[in-house]
PDB file as gemmi writes it, atoms N, CA and C in Angstrom:
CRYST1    1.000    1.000    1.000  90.00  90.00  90.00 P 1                      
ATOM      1  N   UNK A   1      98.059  93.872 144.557  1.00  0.00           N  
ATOM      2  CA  UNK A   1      98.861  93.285 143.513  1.00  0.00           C  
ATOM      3  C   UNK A   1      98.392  93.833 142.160  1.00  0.00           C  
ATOM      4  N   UNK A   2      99.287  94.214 141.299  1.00  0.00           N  
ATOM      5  CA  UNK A   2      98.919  94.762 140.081  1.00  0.00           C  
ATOM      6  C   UNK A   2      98.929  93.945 138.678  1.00  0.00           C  
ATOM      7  N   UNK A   3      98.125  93.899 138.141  1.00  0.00           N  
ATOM      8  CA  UNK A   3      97.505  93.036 137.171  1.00  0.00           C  
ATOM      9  C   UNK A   3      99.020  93.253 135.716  1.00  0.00           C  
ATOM     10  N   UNK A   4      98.874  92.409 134.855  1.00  0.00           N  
ATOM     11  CA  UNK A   4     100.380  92.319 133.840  1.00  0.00           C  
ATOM     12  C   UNK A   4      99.895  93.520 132.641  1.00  0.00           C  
ATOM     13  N   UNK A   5      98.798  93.865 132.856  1.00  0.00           N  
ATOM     14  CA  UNK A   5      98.374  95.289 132.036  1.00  0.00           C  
ATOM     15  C   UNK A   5      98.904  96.475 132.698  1.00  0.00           C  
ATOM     16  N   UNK A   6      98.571  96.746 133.981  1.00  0.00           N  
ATOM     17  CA  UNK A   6      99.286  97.586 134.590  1.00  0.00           C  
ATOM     18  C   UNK A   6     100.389  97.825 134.713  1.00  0.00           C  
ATOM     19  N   UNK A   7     101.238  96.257 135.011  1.00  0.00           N  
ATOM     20  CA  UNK A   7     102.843  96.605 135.319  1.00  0.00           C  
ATOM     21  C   UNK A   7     103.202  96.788 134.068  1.00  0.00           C  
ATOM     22  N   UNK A   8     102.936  96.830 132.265  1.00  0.00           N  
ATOM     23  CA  UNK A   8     103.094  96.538 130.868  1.00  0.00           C  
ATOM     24  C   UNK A   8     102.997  98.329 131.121  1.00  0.00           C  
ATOM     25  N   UNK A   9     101.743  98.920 131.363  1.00  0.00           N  
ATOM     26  CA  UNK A   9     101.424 100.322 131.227  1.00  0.00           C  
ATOM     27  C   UNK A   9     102.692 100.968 131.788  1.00  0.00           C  
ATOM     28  N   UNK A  10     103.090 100.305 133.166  1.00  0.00           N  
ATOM     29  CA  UNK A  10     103.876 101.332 133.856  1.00  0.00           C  
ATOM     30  C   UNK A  10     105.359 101.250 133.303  1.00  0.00           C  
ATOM     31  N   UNK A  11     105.937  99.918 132.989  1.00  0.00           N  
ATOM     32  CA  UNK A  11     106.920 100.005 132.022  1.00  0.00           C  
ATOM     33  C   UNK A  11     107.014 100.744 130.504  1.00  0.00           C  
ATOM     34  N   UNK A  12     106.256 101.049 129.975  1.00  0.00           N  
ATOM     35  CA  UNK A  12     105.962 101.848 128.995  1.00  0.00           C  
ATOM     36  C   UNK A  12     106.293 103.280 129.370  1.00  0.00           C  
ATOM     37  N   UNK A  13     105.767 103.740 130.295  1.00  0.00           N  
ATOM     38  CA  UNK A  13     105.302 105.028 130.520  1.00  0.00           C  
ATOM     39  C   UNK A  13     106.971 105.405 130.920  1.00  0.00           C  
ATOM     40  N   UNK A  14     107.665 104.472 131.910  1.00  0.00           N  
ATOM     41  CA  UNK A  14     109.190 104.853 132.424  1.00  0.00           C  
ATOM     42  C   UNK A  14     109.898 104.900 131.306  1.00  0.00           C  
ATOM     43  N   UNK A  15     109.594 104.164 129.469  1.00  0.00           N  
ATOM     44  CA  UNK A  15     110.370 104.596 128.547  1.00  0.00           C  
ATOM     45  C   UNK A  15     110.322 105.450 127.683  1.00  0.00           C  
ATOM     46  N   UNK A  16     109.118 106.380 128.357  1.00  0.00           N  
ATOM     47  CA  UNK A  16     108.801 107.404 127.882  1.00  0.00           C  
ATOM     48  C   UNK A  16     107.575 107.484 126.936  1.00  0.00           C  
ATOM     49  N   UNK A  17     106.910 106.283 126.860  1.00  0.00           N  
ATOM     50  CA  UNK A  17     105.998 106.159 125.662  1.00  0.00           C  
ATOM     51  C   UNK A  17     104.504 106.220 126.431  1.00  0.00           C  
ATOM     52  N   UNK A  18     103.793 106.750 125.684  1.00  0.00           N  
ATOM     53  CA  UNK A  18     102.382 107.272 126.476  1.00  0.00           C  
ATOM     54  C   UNK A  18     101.712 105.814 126.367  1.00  0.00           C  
ATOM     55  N   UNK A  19     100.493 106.597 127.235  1.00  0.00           N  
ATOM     56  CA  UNK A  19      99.830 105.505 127.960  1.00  0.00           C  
ATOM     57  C   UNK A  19      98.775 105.005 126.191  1.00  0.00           C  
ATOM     58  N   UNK A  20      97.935 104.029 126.079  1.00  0.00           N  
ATOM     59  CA  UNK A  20      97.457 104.085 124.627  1.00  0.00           C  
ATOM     60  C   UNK A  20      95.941 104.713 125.392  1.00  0.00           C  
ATOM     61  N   UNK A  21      95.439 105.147 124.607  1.00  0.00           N  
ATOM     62  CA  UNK A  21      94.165 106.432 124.596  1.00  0.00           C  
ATOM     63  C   UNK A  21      93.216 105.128 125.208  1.00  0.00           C  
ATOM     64  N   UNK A  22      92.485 105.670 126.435  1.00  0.00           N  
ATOM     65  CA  UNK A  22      91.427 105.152 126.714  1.00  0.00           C  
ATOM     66  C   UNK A  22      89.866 105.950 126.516  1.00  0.00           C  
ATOM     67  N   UNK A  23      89.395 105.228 125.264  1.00  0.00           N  
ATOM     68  CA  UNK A  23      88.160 105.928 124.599  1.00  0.00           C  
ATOM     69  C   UNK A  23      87.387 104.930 124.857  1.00  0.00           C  
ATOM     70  N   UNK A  24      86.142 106.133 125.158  1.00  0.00           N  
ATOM     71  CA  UNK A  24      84.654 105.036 125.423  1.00  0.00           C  
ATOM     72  C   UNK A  24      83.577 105.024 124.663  1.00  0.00           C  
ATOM     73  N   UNK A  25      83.478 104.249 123.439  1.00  0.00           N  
ATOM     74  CA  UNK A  25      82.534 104.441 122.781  1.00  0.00           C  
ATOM     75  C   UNK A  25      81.655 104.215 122.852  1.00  0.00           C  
ATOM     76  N   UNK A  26      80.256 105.031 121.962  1.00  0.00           N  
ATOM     77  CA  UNK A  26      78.803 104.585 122.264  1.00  0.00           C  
ATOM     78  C   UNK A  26      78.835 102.787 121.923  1.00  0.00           C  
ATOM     79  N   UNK A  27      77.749 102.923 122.057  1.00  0.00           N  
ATOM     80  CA  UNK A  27      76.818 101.568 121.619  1.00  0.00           C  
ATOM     81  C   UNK A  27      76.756 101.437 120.364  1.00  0.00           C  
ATOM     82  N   UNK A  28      76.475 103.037 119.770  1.00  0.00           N  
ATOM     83  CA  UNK A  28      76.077 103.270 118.335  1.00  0.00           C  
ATOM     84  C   UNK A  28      77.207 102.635 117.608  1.00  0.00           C  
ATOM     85  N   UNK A  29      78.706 103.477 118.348  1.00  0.00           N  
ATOM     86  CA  UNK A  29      79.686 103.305 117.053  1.00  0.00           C  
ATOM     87  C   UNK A  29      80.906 102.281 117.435  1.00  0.00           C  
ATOM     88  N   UNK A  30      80.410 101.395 118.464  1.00  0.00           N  
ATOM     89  CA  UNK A  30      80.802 100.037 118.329  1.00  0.00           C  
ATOM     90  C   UNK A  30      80.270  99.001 117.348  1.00  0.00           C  
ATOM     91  N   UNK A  31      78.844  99.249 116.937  1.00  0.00           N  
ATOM     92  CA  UNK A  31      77.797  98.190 116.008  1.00  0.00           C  
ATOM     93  C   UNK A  31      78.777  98.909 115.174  1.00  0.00           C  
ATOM     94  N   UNK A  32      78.850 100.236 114.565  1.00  0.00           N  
ATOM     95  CA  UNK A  32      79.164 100.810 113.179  1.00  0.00           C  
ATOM     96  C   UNK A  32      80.944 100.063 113.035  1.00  0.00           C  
ATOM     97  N   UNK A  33      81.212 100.072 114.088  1.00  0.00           N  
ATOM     98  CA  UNK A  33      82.477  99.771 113.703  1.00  0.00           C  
ATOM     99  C   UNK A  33      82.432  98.439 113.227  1.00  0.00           C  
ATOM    100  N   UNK A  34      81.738  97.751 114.076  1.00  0.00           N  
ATOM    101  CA  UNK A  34      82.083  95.797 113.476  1.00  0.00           C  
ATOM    102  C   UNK A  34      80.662  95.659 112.388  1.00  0.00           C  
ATOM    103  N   UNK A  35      80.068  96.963 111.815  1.00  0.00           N  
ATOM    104  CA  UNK A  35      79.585  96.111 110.604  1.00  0.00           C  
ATOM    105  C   UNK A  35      80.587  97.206 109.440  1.00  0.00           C  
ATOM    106  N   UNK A  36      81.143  97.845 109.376  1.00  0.00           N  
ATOM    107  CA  UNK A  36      82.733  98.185 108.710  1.00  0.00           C  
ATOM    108  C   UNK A  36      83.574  97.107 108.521  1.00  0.00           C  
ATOM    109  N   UNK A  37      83.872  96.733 109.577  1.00  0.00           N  
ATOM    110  CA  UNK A  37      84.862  95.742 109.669  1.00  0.00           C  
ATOM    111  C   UNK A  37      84.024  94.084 108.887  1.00  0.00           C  
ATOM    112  N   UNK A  38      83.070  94.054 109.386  1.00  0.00           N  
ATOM    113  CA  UNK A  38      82.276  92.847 108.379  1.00  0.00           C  
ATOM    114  C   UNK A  38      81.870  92.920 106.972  1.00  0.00           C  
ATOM    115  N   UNK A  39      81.322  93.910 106.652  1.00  0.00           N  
ATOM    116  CA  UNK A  39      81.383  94.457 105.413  1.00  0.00           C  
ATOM    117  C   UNK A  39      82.764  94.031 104.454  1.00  0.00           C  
ATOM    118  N   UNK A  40      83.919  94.459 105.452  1.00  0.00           N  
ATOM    119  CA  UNK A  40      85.585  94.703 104.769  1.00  0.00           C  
ATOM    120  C   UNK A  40      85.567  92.621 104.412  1.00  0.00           C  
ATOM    121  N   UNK A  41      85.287  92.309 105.977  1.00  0.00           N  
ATOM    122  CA  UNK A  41      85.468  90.307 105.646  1.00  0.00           C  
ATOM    123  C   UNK A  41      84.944  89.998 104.914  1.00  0.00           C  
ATOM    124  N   UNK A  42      83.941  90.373 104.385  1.00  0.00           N  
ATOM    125  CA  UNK A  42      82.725  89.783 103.266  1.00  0.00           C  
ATOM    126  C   UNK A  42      83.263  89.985 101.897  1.00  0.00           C  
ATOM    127  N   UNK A  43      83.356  91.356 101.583  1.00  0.00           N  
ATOM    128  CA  UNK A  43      84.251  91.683 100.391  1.00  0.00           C  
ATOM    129  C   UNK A  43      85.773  90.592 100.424  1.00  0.00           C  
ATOM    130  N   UNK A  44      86.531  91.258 101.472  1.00  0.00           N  
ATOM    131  CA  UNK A  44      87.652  89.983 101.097  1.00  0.00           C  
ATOM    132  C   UNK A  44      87.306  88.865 100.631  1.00  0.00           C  
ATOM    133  N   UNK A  45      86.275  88.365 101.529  1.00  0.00           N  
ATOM    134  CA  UNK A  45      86.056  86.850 101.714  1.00  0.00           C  
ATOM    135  C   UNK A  45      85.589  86.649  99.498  1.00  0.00           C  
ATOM    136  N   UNK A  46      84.477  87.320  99.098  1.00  0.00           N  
ATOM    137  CA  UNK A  46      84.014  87.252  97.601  1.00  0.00           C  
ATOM    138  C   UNK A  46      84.983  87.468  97.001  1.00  0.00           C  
ATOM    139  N   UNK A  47      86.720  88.514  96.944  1.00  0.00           N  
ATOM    140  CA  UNK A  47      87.519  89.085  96.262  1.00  0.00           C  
ATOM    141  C   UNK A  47      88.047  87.715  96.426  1.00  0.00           C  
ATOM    142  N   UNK A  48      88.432  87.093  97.535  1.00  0.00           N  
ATOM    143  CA  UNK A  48      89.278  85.653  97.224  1.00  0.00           C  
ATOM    144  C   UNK A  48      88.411  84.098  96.277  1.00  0.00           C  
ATOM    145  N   UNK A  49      87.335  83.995  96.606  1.00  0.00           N  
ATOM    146  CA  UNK A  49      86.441  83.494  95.969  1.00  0.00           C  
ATOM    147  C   UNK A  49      86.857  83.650  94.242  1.00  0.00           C  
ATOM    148  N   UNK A  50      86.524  84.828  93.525  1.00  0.00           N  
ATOM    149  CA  UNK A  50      86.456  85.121  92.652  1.00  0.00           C  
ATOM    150  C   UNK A  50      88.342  84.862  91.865  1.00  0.00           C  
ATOM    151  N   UNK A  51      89.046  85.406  92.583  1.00  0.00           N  
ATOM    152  CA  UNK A  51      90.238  85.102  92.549  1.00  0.00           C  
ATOM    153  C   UNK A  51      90.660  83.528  91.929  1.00  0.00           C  
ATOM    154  N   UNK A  52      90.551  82.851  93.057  1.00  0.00           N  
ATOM    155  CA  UNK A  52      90.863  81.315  93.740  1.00  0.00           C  
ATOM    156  C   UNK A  52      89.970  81.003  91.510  1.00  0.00           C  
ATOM    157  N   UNK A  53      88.746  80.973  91.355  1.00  0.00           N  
ATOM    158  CA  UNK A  53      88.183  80.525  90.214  1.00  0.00           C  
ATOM    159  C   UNK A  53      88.639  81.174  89.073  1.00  0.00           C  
ATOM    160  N   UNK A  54      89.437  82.352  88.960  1.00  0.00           N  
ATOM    161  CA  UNK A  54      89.631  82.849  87.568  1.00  0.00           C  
ATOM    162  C   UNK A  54      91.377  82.652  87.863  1.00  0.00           C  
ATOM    163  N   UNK A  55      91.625  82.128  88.742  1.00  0.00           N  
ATOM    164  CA  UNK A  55      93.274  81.043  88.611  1.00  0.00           C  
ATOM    165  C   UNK A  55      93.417  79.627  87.831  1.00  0.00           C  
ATOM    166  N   UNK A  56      91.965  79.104  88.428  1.00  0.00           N  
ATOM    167  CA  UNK A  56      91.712  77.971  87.651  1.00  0.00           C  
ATOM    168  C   UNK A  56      91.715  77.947  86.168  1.00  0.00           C  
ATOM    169  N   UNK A  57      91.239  79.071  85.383  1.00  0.00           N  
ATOM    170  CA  UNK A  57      90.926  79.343  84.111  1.00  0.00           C  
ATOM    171  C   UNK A  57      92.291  79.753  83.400  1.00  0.00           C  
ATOM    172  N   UNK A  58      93.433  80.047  84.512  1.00  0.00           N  
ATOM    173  CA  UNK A  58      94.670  80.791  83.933  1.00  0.00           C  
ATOM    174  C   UNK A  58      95.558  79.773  83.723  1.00  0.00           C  
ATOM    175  N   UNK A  59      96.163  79.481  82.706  1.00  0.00           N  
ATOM    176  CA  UNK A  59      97.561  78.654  82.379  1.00  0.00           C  
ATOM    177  C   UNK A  59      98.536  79.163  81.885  1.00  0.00           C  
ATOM    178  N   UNK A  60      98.959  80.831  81.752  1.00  0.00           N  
ATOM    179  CA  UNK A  60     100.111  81.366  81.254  1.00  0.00           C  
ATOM    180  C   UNK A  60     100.299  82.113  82.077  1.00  0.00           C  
ATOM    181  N   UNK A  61     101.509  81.781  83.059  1.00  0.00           N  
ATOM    182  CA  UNK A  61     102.334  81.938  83.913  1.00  0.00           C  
ATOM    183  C   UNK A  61     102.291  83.748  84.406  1.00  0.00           C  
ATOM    184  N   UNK A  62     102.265  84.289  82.866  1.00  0.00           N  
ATOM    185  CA  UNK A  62     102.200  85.800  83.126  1.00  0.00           C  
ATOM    186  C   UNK A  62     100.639  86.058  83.338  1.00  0.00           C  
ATOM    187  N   UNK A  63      99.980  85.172  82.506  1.00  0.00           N  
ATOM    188  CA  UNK A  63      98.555  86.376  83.335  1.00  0.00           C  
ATOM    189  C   UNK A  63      98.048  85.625  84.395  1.00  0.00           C  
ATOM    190  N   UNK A  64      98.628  84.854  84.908  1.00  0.00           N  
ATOM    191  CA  UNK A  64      98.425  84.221  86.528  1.00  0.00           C  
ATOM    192  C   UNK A  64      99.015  85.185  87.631  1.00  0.00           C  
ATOM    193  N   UNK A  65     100.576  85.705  86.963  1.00  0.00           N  
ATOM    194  CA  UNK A  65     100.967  86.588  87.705  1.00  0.00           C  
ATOM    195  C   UNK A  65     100.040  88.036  87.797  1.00  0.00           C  
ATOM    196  N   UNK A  66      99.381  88.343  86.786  1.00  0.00           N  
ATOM    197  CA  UNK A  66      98.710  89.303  86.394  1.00  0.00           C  
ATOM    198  C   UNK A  66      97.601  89.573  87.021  1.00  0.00           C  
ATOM    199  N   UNK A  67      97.400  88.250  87.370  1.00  0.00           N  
ATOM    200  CA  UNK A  67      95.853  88.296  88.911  1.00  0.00           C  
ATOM    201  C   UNK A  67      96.338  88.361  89.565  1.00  0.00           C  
ATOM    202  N   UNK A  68      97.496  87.576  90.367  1.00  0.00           N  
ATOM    203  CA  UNK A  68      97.481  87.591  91.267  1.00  0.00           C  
ATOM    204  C   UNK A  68      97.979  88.910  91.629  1.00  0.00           C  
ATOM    205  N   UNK A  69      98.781  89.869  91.016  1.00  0.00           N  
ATOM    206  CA  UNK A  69      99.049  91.569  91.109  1.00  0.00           C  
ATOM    207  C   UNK A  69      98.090  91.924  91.551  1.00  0.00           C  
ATOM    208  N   UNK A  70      97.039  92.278  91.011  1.00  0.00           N  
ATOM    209  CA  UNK A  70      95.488  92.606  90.548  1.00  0.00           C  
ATOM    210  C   UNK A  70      94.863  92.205  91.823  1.00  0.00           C  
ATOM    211  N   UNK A  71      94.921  90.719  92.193  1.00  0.00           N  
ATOM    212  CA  UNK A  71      94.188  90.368  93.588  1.00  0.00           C  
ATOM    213  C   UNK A  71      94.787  91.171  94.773  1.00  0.00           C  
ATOM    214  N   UNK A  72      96.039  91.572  94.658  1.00  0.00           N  
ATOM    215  CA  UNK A  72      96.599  91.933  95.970  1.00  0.00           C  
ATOM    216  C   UNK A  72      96.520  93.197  95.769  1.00  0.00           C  
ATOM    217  N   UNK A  73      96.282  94.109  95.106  1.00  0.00           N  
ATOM    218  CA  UNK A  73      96.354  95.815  94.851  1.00  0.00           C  
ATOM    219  C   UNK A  73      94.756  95.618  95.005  1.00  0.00           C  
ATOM    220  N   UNK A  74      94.015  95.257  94.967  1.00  0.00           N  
ATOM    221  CA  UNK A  74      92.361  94.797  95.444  1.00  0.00           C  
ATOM    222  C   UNK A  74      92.246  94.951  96.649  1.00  0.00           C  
ATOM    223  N   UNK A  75      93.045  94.109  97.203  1.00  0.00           N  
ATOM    224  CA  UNK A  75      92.901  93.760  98.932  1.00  0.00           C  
ATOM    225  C   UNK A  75      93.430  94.253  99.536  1.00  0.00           C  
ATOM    226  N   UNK A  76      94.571  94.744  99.237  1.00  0.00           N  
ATOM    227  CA  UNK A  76      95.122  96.112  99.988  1.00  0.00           C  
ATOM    228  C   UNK A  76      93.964  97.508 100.010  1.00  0.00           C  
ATOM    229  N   UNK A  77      93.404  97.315  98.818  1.00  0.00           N  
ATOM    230  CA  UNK A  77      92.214  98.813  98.832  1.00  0.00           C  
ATOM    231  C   UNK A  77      91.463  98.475  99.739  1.00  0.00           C  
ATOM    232  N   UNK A  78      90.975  97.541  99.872  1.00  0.00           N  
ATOM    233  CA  UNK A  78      89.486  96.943 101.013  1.00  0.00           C  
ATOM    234  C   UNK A  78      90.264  97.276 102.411  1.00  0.00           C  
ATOM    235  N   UNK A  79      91.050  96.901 102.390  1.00  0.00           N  
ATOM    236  CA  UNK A  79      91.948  96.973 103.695  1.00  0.00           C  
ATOM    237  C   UNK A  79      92.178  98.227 104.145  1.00  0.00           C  
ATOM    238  N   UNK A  80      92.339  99.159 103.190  1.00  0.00           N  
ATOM    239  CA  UNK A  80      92.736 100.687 103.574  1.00  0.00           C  
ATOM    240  C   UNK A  80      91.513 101.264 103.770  1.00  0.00           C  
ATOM    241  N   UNK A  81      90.846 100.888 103.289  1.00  0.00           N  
ATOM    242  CA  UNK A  81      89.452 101.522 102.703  1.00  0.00           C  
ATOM    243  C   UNK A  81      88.845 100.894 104.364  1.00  0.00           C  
ATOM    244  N   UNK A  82      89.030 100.461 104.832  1.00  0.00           N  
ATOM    245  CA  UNK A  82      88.183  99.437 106.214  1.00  0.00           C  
ATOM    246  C   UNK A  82      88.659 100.455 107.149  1.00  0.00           C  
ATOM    247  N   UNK A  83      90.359 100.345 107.274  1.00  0.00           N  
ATOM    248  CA  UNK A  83      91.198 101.203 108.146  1.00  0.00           C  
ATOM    249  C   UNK A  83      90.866 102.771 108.326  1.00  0.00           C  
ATOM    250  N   UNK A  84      90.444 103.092 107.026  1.00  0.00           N  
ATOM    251  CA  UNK A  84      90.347 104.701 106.752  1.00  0.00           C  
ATOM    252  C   UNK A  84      88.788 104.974 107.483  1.00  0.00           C  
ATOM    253  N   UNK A  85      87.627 103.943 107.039  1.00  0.00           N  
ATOM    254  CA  UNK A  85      86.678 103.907 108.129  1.00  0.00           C  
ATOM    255  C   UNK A  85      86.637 103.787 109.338  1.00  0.00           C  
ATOM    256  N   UNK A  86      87.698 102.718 110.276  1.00  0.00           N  
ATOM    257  CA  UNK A  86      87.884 102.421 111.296  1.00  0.00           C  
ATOM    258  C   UNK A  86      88.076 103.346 111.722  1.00  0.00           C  
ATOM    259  N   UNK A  87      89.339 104.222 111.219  1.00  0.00           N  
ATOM    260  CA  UNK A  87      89.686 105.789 112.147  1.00  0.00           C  
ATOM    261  C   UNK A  87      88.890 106.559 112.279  1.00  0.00           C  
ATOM    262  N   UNK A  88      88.177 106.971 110.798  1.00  0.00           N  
ATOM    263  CA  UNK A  88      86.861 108.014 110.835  1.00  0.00           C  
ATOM    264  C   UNK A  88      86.235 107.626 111.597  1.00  0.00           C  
ATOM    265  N   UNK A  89      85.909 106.862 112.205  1.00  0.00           N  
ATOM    266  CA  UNK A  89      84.741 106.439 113.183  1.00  0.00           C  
ATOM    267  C   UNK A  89      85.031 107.088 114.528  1.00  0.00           C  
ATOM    268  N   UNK A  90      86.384 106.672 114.879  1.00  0.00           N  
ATOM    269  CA  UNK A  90      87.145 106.520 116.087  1.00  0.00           C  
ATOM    270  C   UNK A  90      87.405 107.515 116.404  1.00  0.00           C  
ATOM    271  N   UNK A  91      87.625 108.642 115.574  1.00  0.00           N  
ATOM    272  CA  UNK A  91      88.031 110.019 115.549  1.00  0.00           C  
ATOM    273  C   UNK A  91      86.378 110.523 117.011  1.00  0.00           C  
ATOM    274  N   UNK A  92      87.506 111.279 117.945  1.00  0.00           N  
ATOM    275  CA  UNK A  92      86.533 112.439 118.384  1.00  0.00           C  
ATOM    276  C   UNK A  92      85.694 113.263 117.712  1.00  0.00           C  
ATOM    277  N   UNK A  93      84.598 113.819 117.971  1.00  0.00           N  
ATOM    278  CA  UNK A  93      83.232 114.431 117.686  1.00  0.00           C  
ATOM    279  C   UNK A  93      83.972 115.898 117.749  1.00  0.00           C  
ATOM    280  N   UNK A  94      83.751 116.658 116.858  1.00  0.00           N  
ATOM    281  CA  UNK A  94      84.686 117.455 116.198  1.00  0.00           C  
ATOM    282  C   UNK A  94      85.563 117.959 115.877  1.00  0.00           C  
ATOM    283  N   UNK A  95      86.249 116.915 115.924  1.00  0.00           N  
ATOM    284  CA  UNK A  95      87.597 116.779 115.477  1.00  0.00           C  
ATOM    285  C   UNK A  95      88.011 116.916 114.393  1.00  0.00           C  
ATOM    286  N   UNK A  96      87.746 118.096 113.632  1.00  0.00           N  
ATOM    287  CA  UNK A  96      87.476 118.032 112.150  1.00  0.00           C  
ATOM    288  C   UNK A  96      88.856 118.154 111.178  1.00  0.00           C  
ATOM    289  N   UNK A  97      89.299 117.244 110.457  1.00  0.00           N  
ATOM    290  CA  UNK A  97      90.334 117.573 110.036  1.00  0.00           C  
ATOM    291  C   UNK A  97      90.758 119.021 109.307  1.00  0.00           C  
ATOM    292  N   UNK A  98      92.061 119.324 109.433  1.00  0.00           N  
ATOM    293  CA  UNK A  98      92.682 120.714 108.576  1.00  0.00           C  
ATOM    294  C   UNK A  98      92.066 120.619 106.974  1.00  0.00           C  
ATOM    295  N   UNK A  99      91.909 122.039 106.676  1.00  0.00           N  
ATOM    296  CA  UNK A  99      91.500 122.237 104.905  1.00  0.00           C  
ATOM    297  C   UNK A  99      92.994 122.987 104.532  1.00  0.00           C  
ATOM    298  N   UNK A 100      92.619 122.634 103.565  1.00  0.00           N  
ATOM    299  CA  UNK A 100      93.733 124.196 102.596  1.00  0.00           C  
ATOM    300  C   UNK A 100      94.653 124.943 103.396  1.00  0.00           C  
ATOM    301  N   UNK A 101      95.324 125.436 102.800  1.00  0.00           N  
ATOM    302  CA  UNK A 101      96.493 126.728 103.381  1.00  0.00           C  
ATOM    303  C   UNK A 101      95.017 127.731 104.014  1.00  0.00           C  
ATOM    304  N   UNK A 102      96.131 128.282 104.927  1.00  0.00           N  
ATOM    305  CA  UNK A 102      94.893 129.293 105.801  1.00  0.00           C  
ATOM    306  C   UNK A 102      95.730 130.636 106.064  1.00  0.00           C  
TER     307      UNK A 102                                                      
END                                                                             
């Protein structure tokens, strides 16, 4: 009997869509990955902190809007910035990306 991952895989595969990459990572760059990823929660976690208290201090409508812009173009960077690590990590061992025209 085949497990609901398998029969999920094999329906996929009949619509033409590949199987998702089965990679085995070290030891090493599983820790590296979830202290990336903790690093990224921690920052969020202080960027909302800091946020949440300089709302309190705001009473004109526009520079409330003005953080809160500011908070979210913040957290989108941490976020990309986490993601852009996550991949670098994940990336195969010399897999070196393209330079310049060649």
């Amino acid at each position: 009997m085949k497990s609901a991952y398998e029969l999920a895989l094999e329906r996929l595969e009949s619509q033409g869509i590949e199987r998702p990459r089965q990679e085995s990572l070290s030891e090493e760059t599983r820790q590296r990955l979830n202290d990336v990823r903790q690093q990224a929660v921690a920052k969020l976690a202080e960027l909302e902190i800091l946020h949440l208290n300089r709302l309190k201090t705001l009473h004109d409508p526009g520079k409330r809007r003005e953080e809160e812009e500011e908070y979210v173009r913040e957290r989108r960077r941490i976020e990309s910035d986490r993601d852009r690590k996550v991949e670098k990590l994940r990336e195969p061992p010399g897999n070196l990306p393209p330079t310049g025209p060649q």
